[in-house]
C-alpha atoms as one frame of an Amber mdcrd trajectory, in Angstrom:
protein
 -17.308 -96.380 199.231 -13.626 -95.917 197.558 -12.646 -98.571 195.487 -10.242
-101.162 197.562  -6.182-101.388 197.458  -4.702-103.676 196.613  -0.176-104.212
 196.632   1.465-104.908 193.147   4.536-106.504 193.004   6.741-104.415 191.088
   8.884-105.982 188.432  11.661-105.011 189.844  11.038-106.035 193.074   9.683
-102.950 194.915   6.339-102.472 196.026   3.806-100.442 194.818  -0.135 -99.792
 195.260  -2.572 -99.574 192.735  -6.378 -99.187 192.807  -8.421-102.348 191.493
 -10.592-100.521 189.321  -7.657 -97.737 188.183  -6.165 -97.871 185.124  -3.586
-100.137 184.501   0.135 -98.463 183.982   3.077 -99.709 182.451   5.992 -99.348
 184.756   8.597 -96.869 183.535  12.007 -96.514 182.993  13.352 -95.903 185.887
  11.337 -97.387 188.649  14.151 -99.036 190.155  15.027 -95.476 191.804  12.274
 -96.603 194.603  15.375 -99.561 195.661  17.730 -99.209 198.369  20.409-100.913
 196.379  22.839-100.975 199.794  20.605-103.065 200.854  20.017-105.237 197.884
  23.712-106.355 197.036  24.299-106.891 200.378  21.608-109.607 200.796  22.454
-113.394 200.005  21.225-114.836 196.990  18.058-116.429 197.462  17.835-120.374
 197.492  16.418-122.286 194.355  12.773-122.222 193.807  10.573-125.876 194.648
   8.166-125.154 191.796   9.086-127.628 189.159   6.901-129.614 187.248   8.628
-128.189 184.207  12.123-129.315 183.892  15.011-128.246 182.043  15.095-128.905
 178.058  17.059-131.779 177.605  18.260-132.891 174.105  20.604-136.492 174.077
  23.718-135.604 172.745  22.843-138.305 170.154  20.806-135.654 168.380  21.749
-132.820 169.345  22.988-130.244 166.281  26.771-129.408 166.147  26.640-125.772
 165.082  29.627-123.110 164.507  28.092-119.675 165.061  30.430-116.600 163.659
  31.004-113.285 165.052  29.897-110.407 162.671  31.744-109.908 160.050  32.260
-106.249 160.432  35.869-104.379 161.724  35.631-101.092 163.140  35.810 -98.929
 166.040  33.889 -97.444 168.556  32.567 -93.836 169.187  30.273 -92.207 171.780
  28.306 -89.647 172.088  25.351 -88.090 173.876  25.329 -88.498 177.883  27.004
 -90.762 179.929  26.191 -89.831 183.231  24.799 -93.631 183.665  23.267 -93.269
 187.136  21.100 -90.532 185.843  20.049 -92.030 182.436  16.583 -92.599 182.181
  15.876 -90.998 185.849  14.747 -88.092 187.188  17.262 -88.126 189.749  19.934
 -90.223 190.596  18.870 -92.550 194.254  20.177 -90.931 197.125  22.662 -94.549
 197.689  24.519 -93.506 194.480  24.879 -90.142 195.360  28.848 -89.765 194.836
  28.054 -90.455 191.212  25.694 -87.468 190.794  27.875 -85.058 189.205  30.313
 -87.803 187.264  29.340 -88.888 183.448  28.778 -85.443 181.196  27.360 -84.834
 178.130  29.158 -85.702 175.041  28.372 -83.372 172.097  30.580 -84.842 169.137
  32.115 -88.358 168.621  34.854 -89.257 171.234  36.543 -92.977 171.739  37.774
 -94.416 174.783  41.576 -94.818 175.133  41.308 -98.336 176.906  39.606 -99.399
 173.159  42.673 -97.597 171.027  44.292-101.466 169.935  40.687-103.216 170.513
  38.668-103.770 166.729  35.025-103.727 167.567  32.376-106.032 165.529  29.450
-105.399 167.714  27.752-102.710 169.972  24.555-103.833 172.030  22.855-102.079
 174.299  18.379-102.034 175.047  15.713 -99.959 175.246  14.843-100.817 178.935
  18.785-100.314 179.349  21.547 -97.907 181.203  24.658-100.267 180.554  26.257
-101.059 177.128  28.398-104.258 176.058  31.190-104.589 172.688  32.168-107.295
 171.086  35.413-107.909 169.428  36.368-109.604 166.506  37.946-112.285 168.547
  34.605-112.862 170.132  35.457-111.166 173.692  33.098-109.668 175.268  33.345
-106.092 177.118  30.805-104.218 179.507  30.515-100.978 181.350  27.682 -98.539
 182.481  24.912 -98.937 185.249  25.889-102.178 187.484  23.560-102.276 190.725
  22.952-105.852 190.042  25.340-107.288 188.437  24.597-106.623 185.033  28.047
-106.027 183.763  29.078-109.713 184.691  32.461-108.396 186.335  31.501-110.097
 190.172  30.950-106.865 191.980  28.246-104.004 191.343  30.189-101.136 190.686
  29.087 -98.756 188.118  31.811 -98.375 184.814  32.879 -95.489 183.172  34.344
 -97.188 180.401  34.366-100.904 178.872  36.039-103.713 180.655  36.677-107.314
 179.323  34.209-109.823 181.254  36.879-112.195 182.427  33.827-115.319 183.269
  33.665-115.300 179.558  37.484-114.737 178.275  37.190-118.401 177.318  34.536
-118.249 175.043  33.763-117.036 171.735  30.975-114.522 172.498  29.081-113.720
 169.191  25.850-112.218 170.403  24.764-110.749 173.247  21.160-108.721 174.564
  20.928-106.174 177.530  17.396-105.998 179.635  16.778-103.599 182.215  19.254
-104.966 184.722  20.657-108.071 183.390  22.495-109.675 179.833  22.538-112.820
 178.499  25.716-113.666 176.339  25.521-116.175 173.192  28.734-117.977 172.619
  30.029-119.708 169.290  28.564-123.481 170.081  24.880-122.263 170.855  25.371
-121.975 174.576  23.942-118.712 176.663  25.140-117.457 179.858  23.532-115.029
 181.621  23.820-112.672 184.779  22.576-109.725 186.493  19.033-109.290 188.388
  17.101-112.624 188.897  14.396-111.736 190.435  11.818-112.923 188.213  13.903
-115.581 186.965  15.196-113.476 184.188  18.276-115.215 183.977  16.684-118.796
 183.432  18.941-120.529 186.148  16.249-122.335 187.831  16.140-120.293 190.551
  15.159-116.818 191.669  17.822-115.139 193.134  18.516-111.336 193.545  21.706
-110.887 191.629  23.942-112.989 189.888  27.407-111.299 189.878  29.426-113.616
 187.169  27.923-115.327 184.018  26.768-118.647 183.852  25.289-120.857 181.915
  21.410-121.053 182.023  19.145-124.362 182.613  19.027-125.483 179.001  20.641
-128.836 177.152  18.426-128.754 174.328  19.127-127.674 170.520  21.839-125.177
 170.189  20.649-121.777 170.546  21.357-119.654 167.813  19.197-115.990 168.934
  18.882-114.224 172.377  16.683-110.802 173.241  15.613-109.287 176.665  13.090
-107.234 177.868  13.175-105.132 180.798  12.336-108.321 182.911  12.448-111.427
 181.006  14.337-112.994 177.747  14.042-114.847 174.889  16.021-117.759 173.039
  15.769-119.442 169.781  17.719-122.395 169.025  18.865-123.669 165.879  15.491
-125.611 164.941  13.243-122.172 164.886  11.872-123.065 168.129  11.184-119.870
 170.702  11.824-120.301 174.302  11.113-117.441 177.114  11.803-117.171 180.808
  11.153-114.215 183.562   8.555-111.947 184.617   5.597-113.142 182.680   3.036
-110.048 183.705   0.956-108.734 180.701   1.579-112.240 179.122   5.212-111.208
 177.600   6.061-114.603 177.891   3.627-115.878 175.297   2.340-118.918 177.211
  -1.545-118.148 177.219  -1.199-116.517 181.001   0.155-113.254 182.977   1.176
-115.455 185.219  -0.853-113.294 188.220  -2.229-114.227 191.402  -3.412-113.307
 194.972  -1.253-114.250 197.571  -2.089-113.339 201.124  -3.407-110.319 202.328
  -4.570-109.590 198.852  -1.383-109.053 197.713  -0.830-109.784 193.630   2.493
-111.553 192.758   3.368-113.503 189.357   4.442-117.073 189.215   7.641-116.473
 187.012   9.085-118.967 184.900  12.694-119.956 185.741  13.756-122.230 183.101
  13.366-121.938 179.326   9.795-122.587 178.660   8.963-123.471 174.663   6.493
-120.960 173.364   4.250-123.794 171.658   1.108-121.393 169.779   1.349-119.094
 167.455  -2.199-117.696 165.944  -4.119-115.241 163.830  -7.663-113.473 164.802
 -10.071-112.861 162.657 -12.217-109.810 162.373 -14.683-110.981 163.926 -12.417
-112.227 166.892 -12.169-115.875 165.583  -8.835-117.202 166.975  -7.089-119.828
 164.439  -3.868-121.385 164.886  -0.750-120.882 162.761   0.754-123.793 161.831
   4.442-124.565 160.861   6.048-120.803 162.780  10.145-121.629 162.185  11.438
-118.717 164.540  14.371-116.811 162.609  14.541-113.810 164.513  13.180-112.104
 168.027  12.927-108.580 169.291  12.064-107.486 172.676  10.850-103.978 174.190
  10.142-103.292 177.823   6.830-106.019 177.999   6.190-107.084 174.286   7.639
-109.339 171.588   8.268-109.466 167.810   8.859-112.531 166.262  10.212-112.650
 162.689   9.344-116.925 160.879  11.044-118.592 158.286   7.700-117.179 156.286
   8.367-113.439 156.554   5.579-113.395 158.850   5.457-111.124 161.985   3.621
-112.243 165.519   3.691-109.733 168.175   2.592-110.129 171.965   2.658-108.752
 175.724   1.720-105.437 176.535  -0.876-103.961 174.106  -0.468-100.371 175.022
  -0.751 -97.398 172.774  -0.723-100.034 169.640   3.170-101.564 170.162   1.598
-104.614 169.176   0.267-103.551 165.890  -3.361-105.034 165.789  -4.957-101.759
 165.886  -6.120-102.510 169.653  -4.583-102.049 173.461  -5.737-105.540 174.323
  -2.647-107.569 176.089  -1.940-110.565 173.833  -1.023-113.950 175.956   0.207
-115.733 172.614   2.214-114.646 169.207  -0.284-113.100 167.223   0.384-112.209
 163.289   0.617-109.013 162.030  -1.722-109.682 158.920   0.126-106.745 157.145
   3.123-108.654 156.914   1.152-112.071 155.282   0.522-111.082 152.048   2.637
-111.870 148.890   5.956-109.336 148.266   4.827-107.707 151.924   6.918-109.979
 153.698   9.024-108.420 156.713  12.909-108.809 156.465  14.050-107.365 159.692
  12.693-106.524 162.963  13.277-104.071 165.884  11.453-103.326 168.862  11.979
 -99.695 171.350  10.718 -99.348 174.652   6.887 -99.130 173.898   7.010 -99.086
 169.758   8.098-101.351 166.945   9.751-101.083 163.592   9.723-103.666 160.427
  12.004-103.636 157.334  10.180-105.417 154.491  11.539-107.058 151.883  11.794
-104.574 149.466  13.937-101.946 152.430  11.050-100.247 153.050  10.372 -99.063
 156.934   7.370 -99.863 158.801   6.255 -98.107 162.203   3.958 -98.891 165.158
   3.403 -97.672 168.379   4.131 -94.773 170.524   5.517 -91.530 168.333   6.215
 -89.136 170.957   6.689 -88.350 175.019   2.780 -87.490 174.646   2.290 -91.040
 173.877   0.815 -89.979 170.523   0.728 -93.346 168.942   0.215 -95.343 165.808
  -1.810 -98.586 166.574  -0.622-100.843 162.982   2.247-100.887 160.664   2.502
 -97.955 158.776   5.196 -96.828 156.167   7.335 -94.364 157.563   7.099 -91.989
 154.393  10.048 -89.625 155.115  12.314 -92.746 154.104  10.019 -93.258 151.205
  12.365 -94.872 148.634  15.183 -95.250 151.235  17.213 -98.860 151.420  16.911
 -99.373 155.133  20.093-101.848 155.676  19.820-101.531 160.117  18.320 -99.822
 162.884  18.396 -99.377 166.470  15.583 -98.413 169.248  15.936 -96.570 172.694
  13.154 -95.073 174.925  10.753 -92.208 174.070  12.822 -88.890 173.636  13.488
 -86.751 176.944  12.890 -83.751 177.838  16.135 -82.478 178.901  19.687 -83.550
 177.288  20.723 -84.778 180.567  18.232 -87.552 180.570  18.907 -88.748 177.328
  20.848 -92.246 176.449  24.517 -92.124 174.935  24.789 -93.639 171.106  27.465
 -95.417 169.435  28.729 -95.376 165.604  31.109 -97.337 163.860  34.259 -96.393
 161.612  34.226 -99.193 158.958  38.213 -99.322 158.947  37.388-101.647 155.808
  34.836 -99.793 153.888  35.829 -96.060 154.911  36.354 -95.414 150.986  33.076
 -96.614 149.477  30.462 -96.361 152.256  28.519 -93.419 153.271  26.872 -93.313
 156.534  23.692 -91.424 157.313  21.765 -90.945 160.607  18.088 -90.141 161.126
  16.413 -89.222 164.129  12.646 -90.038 164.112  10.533 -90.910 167.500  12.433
 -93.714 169.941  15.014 -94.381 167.154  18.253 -93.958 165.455  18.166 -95.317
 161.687  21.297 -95.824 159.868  21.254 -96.738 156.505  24.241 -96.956 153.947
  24.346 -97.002 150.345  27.487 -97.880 148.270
């Protein structure tokens, strides 16, 4: 007899089949072609969801922190390059509802800049892996958007697509000083630790206590606690850290991205699998190590200083140096030498030794970069659009003896220009005299380091 059927729910909403006993795929890029998005931003937003017995953090203002957070300190402005066709990016073809865009956006060969940013002095350019929009921030902490806007991602109230950056008005009276892009929504950091957030809420992505399909403005998500001091997305859920190292996540939490010891799946009627998303900020509470012999210990004392996010996994940088990793396992993102999905932050032992200690981390679409504490560069994951792959942290020895100051991930490389994603670069106005700039392509990644 065949093997039975049974329906996935997409995470982004669509449908899909998939056999029981198949192997299990990672959803792609851009499998939110399958939507009719006429459809979608036309329906009303969905009402709150009843499942609560978690409620919102809640810190009394008593003891809560009073914190200050600071743009970067960096003035410069902004250049493109590469294509910018944004309907198309990361597609095979753009959905027949957005068909008057097929032929707008072209392919930028050389740096260009966008007249509406001629008096604007950028310190920050963010954009994701899972990603086909882009947002700027200005050294008065404003906060600008444009690109692909079916659901609301650019936070402007409508879901038209941009061709070139446009202030966010919701947030024109805030200080904006961080900001993180997921597949088709952004959360926004502001100066006193608060995060707003807006886009797709499917999966409860935005952390409003509610699943809705789009939110069109920003708002503020379900959280009183600590300040928050860190955000990151993946393609369908984020992350938070507030100003006491603690980690909080929220959306889709399928391949246990959200690091709370479950994928969150079950069978609904008609043997149909959904995923019981979490719609508030949820404290990741467990961090552990593994043995070789698969003895699971916990990690005590994890202060959260810094968190990356790829399509379904997670890199979390501690206080320690240390490195946990979990989610997806897939062609050895994770870096534990294994596919195996991990449900809880797991430590990189590579990272836990003496004068090893990681620095920085990065995350792409299915890989994931360290910088260790002496500059080095460290690599895991998927190396090419064969899914080639590197399954723990190895050195990435063309850099050998390289200062790596930054970095920045985007998907596997395409196979034709048109389907690749447009880059950014800074002119340092202030350090145009004594900085040279260099930019390395290797697999998923641009690399730019600087030496003085």
């Amino acid at each position: 007899m065949p093997p039975k059927k049974v329906t996935a729910v997409s995470g982004n909403g669509g449908m899909k089949k998939k056999k029981i006993s198949g192997k299990r795929k990672e959803r792609d890029f851009s499998s939110d072609d399958e939507f009719d998005y006429e459809q979608e931003n036309n329906k009303k937003p969905g009402k709150p969801c009843g499942k609560s017995a978690l409620q919102p953090v809640t810190v009394a203002e008593d003891i809560k922190e009073k914190i200050k957070l600071d743009c970067p300190n960096i003035k410069g402005q902004l250049l493109v390059f590469g294509a910018t066709n944004w309907d198309l990016i990361g597609r095979k073809e753009v959905p027949k509802q957005q068909a008057a865009f097929r032929n707008l956006g072209q392919n930028l060969w050389g740096p260009h800049r966008y007249g509406c940013l001629n008096d604007v002095q950028v310190s920050c350019v963010v954009s994701g892996p899972c990603a086909a929009h882009s947002l700027l921030i200005t050294t008065e902490g404003k906060l600008w958007s444009w690109g692909r806007n079916e659901k609301g991602q650019l936070g402007h109230g409508d879901t038209k697509r941009l061709e070139a950056p446009k202030l966010i008005e919701g947030l024109a009276d805030h200080l904006v000083v961080a900001a993180a892009c997921g597949r088709n929504h952004t959360l926004a950091l502001t100066d006193n630790g608060s995060v707003y957030s807006f886009g797709e809420n499917k999966l409860g992505q935005l952390g409003q206590c509610s699943q809705t399909y789009a939110v069109l403005s920003p708002a503020l998500i379900s959280y009183d606690g600590q300040p928050l001091v860190k955000v990151a997305c993946g393609a369908e859920f984020s992350m938070v850290v507030d100003c006491k190292g603690n980690l909080y996540s929220f959306g889709c939490p399928e391949y246990g991205q959200l690091g709370h010891n479950s994928d969150g799946k079950f069978i609904a009627r008609a043997q149909r699998i959904e995923f019981d998303c979490e719609i508030i900020p949820r404290r990741i509470a467990i961090f552990i190590e593994k043995s070789k012999d698969g003895q699971v210990m916990p990690v005590p004392n994890v202060v959260v200083r810094d968190v990356a996010c790829g399509a379904n996994h997670t890199l979390v940088l501690d206080s320690q140096k240390r490195v946990f990793s979990w989610g997806f396992g897939g062609y050895g993102r994770l870096g534990h030498a294994e596919q195996k999905d991990e449900m809880v932050p797991r430590l990189i032992k590579l990272f836990d030794f003496p004068g090893r200690g990681a620095s920085q981390i990065y995350t792409g679409y299915q890989c994931s970069f360290a910088v260790t504490e002496n500059g080095s560069l460290s690599f895991w994951g998927v190396t090419n659009t064969s899914r080639e792959s590197t399954m723990y942290p190895k050195a990435v020895q063309d850099l050998g003896g390289w200062k790596i100051r930054s970095l920045a991930c985007g998907k596997t490389p395409a196979k034709h220009p048109v389907h690749q994603r447009c880059s950014f670069s800074y002119y340092d106005q202030e350090k145009c005299n004594s900085s040279l700039f260099h930019i390395f392509y290797i697999p998923n990644s641009f690399i730019f380091r600087s030496h003085l």
